[in-house]
C-alpha positions in Angstrom: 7.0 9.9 -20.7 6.2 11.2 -17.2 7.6 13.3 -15.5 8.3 11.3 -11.9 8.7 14.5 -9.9 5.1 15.0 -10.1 3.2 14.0 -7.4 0.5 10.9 -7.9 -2.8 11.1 -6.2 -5.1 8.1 -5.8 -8.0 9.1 -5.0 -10.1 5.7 -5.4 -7.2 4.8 -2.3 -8.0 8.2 -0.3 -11.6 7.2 -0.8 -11.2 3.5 0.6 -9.3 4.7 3.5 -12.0 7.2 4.4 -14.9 4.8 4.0 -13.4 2.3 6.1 -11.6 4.6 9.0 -16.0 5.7 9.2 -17.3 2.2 9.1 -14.6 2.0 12.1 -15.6 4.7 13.4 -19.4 3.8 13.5 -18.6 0.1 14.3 -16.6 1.4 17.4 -19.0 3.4 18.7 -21.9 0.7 18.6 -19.6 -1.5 20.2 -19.0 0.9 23.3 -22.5 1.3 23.8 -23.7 -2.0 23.3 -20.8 -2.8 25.9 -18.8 -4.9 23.3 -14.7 -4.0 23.3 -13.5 -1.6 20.7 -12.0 -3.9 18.4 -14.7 -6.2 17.7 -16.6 -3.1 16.4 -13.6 -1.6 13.9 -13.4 -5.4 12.3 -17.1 -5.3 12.4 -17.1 -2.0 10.8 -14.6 -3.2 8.1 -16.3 -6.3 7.2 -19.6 -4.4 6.4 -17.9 -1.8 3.8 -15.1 -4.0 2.5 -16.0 -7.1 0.0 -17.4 -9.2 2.0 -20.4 -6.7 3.1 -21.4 -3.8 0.8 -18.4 -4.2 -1.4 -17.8 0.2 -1.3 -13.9 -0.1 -2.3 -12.6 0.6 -4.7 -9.0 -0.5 -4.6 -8.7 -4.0 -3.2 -5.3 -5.1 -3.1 -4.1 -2.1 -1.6 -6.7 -2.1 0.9 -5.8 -5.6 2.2 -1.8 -4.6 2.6 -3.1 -1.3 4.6 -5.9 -4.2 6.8 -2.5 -6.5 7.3 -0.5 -3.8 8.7 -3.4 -2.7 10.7 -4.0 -5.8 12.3 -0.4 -6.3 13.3 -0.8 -2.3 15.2 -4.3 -3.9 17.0 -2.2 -7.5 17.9 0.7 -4.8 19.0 -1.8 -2.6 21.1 -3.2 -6.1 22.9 0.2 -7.0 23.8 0.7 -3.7 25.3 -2.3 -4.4 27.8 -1.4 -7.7 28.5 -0.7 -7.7 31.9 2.9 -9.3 32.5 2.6 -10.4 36.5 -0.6 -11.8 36.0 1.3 -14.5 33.0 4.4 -14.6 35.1 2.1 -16.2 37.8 0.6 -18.7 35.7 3.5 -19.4 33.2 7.1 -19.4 34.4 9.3 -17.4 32.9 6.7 -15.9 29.9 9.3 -13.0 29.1 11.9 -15.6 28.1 9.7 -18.0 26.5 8.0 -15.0 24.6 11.7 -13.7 23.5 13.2 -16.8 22.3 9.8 -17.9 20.0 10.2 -14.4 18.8 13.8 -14.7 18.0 12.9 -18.4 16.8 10.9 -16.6 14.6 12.9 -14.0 13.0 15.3 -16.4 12.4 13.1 -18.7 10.5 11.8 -15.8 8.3 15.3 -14.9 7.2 16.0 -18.7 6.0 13.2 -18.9 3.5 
């Protein structure tokens, strides 16, 4: 038996997570020089070390749960940098429209 006050350490997982926040890293910083935004150079940098590129990981599954969180931050951070007046000129309304296909949403999740 084990004893489950002892403390488990992965470190296959804290080796992924280190491999890919320095591809980021790297990927990142090309993209700012080359004049490309930020974000195209962290996926960039992801796709190079994760199992599509040089296949470095070592623990998969847990790696794409950590890369779907992730990308629901970066979709979060883009949505704090949309600019609201410039939407509310083109499309009436967008904060409503935005809220209600939002609460359409949540409300369709919690059926299934």
């Amino acid at each position: 038996l084990t004893d489950p006050a002892l403390l488990y350490v992965d470190v296959g997982l804290i080796h992924s997570i280190l491999i890919l926040i320095g591809a980021a890293a790297v990927g990142g910083t090309l993209a700012i020089r080359s004049g490309l935004p930020t974000t195209l150079g962290y996926i960039v940098g992801g796709l190079i070390a994760g199992p599509s590129g040089f296949n470095v990981l070592t623990n998969v599954p847990t790696i794409q749960t950590l890369a779907q969180i992730g990308s629901m931050f970066v979709f979060f951070e883009h949505g704090m940098r949309f600019r609201t007046a410039f939407a509310s000129r083109r499309i009436p309304r967008v904060e409503n429209l935005t809220a209600l296909c939002a609460i359409k949403m949540i409300l369709s999740a919690c059926m299934v």
